[in-house]
Structures are given as structure tokens and as C-alpha cells.
SENUVEX-303888 format. One record per atom (N, C-alpha, C): x, y, z. Coordinates in steps of 0.2 Angstrom, whole numbers, m for minus. Example, Ala and Ser with C-alpha at 12.3 -4.5 7.8 and 13.67 -1.06 7.14 Angstrom:
{kepa {66,m28,39}}
{kepa {62,m22,39}}
{kepa {66,m16,39}}
{kepa {64,m11,35}}
{kepa {68,m5,36}}
{kepa {64,0,39}}
***
This chain:
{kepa {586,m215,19}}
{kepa {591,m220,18}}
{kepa {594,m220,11}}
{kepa {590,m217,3}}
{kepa {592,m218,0}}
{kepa {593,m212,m3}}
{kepa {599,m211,m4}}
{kepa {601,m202,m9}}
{kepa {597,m203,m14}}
{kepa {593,m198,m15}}
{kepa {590,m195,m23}}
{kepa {581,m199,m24}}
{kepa {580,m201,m16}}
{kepa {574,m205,m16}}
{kepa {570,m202,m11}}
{kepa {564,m203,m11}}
{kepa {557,m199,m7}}
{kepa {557,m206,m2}}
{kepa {558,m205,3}}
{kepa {558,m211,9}}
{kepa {549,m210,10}}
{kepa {544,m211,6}}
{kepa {536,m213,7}}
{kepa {538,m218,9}}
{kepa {531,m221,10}}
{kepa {528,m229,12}}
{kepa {529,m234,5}}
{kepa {526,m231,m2}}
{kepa {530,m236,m5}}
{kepa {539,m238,m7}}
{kepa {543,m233,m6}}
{kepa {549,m234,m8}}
{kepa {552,m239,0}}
{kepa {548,m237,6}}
{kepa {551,m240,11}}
{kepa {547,m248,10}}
{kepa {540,m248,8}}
{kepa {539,m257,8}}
{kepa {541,m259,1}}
{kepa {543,m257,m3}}
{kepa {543,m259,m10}}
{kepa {550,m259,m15}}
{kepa {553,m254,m15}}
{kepa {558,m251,m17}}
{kepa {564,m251,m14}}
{kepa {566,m249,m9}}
{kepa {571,m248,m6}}
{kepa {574,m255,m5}}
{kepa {583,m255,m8}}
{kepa {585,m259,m5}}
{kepa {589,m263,m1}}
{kepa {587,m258,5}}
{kepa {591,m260,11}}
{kepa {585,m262,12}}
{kepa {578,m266,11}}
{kepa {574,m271,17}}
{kepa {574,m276,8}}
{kepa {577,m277,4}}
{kepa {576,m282,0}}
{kepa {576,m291,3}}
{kepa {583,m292,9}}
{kepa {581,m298,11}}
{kepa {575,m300,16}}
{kepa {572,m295,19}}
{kepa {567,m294,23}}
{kepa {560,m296,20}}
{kepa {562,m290,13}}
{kepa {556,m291,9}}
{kepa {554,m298,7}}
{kepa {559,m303,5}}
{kepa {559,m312,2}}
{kepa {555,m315,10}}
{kepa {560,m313,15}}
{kepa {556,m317,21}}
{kepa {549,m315,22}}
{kepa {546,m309,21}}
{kepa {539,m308,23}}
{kepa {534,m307,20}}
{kepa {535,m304,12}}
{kepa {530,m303,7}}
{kepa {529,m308,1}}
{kepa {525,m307,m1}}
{kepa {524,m311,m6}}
{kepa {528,m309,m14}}
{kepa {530,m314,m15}}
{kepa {533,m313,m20}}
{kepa {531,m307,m27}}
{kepa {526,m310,m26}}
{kepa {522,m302,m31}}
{kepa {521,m298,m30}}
{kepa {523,m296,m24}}
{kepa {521,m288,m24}}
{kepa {528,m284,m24}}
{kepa {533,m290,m24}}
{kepa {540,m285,m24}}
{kepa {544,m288,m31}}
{kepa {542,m292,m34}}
{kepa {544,m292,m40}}
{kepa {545,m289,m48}}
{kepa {539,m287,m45}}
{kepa {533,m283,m50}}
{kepa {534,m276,m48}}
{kepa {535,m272,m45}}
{kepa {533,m270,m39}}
{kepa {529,m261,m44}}
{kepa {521,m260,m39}}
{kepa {520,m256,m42}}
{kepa {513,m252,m37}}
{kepa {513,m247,m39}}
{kepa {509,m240,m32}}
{kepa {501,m246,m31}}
{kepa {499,m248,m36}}
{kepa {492,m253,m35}}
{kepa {494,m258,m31}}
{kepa {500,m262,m31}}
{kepa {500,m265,m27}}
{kepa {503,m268,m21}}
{kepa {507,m258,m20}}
{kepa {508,m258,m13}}
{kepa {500,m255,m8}}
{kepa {496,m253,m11}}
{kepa {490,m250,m8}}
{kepa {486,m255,m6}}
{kepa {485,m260,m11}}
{kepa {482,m269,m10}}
{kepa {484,m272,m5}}
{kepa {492,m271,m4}}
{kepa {494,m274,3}}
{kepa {493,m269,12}}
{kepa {492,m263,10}}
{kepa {493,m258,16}}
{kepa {483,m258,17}}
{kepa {479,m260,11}}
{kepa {473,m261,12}}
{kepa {471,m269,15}}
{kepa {474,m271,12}}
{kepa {470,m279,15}}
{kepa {468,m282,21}}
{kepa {463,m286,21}}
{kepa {460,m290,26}}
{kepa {460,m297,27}}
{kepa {466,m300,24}}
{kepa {469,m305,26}}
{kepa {474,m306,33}}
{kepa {471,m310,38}}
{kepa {476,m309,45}}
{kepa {483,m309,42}}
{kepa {483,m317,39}}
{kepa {491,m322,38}}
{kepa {493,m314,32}}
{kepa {493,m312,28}}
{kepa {498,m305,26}}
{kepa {497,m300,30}}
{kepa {492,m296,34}}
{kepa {492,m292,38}}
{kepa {499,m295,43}}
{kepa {498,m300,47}}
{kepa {503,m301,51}}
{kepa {511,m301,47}}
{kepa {512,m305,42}}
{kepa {518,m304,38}}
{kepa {520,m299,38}}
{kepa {515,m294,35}}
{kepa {518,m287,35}}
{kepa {518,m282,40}}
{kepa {515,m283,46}}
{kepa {519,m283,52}}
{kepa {524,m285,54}}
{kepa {526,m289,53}}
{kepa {534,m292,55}}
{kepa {537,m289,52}}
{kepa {536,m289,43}}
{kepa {540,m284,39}}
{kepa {542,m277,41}}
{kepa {536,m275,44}}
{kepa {539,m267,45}}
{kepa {544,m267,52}}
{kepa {541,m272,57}}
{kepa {546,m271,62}}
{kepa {550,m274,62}}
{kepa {556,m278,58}}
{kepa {562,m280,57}}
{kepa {564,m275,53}}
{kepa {561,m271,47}}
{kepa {564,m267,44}}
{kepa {565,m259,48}}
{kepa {561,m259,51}}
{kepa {560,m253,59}}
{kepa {568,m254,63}}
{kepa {568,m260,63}}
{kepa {575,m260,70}}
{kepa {580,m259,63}}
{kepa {580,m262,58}}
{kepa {585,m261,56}}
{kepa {585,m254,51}}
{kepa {583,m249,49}}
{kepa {582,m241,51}}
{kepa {587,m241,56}}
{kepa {584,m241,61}}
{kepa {586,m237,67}}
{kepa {593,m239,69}}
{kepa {595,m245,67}}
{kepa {602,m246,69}}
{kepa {607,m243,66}}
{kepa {606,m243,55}}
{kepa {608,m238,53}}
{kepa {610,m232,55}}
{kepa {603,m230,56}}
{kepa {603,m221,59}}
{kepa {605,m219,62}}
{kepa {607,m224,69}}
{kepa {610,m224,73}}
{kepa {618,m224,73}}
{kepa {621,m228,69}}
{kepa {627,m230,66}}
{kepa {629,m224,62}}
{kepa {624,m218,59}}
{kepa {627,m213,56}}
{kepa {629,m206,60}}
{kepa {626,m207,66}}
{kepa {626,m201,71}}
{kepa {634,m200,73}}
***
């Protein structure tokens, strides 16, 4: 989605600014403020339900919204 960027898993949960309002709704503020590789791994690791589900939600609102894009450029 972003010219001149590597579309990983950190640029899509942490970087990228097409899910930034996404990101306020479901992440904790510190790991997008700050944002960095230790602490995108702390969240894709963890074992807390209530941020495991957040960041569920997170990917799949920013999952539909990908794909609408995507679709909007075909």
C-alpha cells in the first residue's frame, strides 16, 4: 500500500499510515507511539487475552480495509 516500503508485518501493525486511526482504536498507545521491532514482537508474542483480542480486531478492520483499497485500484 505504501511506495518505497516493505509491506512486513511490522510496517502493516506499526508503521503504515493507512491503519493509524485503527491503530488509536485498538493498540495501546505505546507501541504506536514509540514504535519499534522489540515492540511490535512483545505484541505478536503475548499472552494477554484483552490485547490478543484488540489486536484481532486490529488486523481485521485493517484486513477489510486493504482489501477495499485493493479493490478500488483494480
Amino acid at each position: 500500500m505504501c511506495s518505497n516500503e516493505v509491506e512486513d508485518e511490522y510496517h502493516f501493525v506499526i508503521k503504515c499510515p493507512l491503519y493509524d486511526d485503527i491503530r488509536i482504536q485498538f493498540l495501546n498507545r505505546n507501541i504506536y507511539s514509540r514504535p519499534s521491532m522489540e515492540k511490535c514482537i512483545s505484541l505478536l508474542k503475548s499472552d494477554y487475552t484483552n490485547i490478543l483480542v484488540k489486536f484481532s480486531k486490529f488486523i481485521c478492520v485493517a484486513m477489510i480495509r486493504r482489501n477495499e483499497i485493493s479493490i478500488g485500484d483494480l
